[in-house]
C-alpha positions as CSV (number, residue, x, y, z in Angstrom):
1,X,0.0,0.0,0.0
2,X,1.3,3.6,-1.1
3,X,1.7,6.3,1.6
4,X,0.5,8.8,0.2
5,X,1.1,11.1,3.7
6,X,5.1,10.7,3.3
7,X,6.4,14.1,1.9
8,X,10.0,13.8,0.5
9,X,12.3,16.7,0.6
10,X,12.2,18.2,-3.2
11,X,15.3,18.2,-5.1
12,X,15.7,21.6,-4.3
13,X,14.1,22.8,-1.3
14,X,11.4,25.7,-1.5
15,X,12.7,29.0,-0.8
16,X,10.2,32.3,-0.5
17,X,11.1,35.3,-1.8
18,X,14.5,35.9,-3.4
19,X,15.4,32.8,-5.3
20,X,19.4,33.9,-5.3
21,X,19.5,33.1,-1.9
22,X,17.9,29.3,-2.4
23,X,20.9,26.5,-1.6
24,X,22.0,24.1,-4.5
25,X,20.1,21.1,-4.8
26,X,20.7,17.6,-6.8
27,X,20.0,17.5,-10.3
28,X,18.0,14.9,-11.7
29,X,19.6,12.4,-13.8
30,X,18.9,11.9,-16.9
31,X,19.5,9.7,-19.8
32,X,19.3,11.2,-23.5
33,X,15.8,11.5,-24.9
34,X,14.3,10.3,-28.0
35,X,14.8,13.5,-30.0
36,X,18.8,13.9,-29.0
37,X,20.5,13.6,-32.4
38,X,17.6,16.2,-34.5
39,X,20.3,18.4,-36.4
40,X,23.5,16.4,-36.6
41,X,22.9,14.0,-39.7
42,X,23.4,15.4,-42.7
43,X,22.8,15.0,-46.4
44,X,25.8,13.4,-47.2
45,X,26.5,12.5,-43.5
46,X,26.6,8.7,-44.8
47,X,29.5,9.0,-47.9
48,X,32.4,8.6,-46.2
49,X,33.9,8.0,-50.0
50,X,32.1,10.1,-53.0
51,X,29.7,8.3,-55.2
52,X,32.0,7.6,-57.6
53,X,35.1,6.4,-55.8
54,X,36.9,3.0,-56.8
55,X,36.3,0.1,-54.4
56,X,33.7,2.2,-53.0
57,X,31.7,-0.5,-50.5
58,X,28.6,0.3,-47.8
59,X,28.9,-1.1,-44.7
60,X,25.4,-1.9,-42.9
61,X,25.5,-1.2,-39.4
62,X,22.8,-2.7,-37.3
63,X,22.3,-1.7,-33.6
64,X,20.6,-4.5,-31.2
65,X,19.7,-3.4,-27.6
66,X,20.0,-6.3,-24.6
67,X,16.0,-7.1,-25.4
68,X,17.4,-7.9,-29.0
69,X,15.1,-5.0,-30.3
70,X,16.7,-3.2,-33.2
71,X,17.9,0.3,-32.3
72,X,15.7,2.4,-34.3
73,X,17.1,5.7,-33.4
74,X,20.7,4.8,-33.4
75,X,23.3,7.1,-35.1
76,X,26.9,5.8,-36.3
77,X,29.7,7.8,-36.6
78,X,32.9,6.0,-38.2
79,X,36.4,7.0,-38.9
80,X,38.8,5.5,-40.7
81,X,41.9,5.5,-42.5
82,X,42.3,5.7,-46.5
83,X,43.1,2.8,-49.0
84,X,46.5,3.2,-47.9
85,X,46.3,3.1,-44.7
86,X,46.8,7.2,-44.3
87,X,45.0,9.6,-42.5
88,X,45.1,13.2,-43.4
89,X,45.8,14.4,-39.9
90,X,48.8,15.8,-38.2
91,X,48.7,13.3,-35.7
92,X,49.5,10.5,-38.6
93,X,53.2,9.9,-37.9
94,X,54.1,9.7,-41.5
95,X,52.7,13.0,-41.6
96,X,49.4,14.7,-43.1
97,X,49.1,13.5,-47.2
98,X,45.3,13.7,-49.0
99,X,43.6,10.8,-49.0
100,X,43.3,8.1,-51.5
101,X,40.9,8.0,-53.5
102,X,40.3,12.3,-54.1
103,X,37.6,13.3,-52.2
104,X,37.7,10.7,-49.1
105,X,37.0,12.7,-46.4
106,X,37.4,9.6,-43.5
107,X,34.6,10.2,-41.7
108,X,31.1,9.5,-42.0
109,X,27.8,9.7,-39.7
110,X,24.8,8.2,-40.5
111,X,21.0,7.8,-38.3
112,X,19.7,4.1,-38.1
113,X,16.3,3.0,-39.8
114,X,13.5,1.4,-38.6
115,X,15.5,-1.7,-38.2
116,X,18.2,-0.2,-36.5
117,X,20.7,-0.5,-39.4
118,X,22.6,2.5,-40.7
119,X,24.6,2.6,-44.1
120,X,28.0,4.1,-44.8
121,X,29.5,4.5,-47.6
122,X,33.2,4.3,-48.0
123,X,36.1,2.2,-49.0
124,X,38.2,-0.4,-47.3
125,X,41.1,0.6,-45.4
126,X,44.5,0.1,-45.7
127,X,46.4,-1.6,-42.8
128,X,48.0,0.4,-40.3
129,X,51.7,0.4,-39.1
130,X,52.6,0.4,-35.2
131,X,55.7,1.8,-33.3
132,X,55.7,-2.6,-33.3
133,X,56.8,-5.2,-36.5
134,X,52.8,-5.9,-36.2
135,X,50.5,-3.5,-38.3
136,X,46.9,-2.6,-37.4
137,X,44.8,-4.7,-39.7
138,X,42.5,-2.8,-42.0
139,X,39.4,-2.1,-39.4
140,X,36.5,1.1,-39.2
141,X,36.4,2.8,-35.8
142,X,32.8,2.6,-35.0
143,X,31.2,4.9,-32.4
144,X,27.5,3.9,-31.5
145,X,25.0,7.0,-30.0
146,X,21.4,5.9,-29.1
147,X,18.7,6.8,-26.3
148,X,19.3,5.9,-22.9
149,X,23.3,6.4,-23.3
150,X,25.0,9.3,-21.7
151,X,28.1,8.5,-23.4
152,X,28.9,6.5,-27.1
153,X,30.1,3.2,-27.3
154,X,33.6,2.6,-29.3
155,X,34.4,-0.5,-31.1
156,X,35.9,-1.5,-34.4
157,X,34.7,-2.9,-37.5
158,X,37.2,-5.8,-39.2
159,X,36.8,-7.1,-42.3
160,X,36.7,-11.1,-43.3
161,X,39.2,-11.7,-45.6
162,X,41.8,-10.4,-43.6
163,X,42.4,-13.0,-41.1
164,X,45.8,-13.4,-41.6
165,X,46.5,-10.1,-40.7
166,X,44.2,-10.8,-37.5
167,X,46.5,-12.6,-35.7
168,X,48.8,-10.1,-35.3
169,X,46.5,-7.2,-34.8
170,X,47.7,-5.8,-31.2
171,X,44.1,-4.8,-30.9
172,X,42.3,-7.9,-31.6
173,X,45.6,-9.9,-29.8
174,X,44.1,-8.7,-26.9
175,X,40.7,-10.2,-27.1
176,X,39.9,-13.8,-26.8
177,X,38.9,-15.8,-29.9
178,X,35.3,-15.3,-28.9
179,X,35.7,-11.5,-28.9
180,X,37.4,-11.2,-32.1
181,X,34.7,-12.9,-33.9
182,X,32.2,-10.5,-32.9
183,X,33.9,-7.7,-34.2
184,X,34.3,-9.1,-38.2
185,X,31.4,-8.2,-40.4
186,X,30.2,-10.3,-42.9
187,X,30.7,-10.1,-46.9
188,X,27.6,-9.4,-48.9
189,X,26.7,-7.8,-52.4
190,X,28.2,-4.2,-52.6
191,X,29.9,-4.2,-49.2
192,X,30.1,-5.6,-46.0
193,X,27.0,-6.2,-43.0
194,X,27.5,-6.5,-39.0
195,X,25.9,-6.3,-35.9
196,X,26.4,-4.0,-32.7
197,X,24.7,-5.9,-29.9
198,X,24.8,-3.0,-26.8
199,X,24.0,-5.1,-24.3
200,X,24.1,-9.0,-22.7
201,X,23.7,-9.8,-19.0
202,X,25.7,-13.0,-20.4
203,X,29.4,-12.8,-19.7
204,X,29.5,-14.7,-22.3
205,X,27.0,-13.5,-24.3
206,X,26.6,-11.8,-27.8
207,X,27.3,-8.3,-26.4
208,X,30.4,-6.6,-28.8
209,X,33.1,-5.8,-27.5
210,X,34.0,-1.8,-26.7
211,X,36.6,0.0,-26.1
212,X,37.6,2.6,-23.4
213,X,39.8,5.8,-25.0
């Protein structure tokens, strides 16, 4: 039965008259609404690569949430190096170049659909060299924004055919056999598809791995 006589102390407490003088409260936590990402995509938002690069591929990106209901108001952001395994930034060690092919840009954000999948297209990456004798593996940083998240979710995107160069990724080298698998999409018609699953209560479960930066 509800007591409806109990009177909790509000969040912040009453004060008459000048409200300068009222004492800080607690605010009320919060976790991002439905409408949070209104403004960011854009019309090419998704092109990561112009329409008429060579190679270009889309990547499907599907977002399931721990009910294994698609995340139909997911957004993706990815980043990723060039063909040759460049970025145009002065934090590439080999220094700032433009990007292979002309007009790759690196970047791409795109909103999910009703069925939780977002499309970017792009072209694959080139693998990436280490202060190590083991390169990076060609891999998409994926960053995952949905409802109910108060910060994104970071994980990478490998690609099937490169499993040679998966063994001595020093990223994937760190993840069990299990781990690794979850993180390489699949190879279908035009470009490659994979699955983000957010959430498992299973250790063990289907839940992709994510990274902490």
């Amino acid at each position: 039965m509800t007591d409806h006589t109990a009177k909790p102390a509000p969040t912040y407490p009453v004060v008459p008259g000048d409200f300068t003088t009222a004492p800080f409260g607690v605010t009320p936590s919060q976790t991002v609404g439905p409408y949070w990402h209104i403004g960011l995509p854009w019309t090419d938002g998704p092109d990561a690569a112009p329409a008429d690069s060579p190679g270009r591929i889309t990547l499907a990106i599907t977002v399931i949430d721990g009910a294994r209901t698609p995340v139909a108001d997911a957004m993706i952001e990815t980043w990723q190096a060039d063909t040759l395994g460049r970025f145009n930034h002065p934090d590439d060690p080999r220094g700032a170049v433009e990007l292979t092919p002309a007009g790759f840009r690196g970047f791409a954000r795109s909103a999910a659909d009703p069925t939780g999948t977002a499309l970017v297209h792009t072209v694959k990456p080139g693998a990436q060299p280490t202060e190590t004798d083991a390169d990076e593996a060609p891999h998409v940083n994926v960053s995952v924004f949905a409802r109910g998240m108060l910060d994104r979710l970071v994980t990478r995107l490998y690609f099937p055919e490169d499993a040679d160069a998966h063994a001595t990724d020093p990223v994937l080298s760190s993840l069990s056999e299990t781990e690794r698998a979850k993180l390489v999409a699949t190879k279908v018609d035009g470009g490659y598809s994979w699955t983000v699953y957010v959430q498992d209560e299973d250790a063990n479960g289907v839940e992709t791995p994510f990274f902490e930066l």
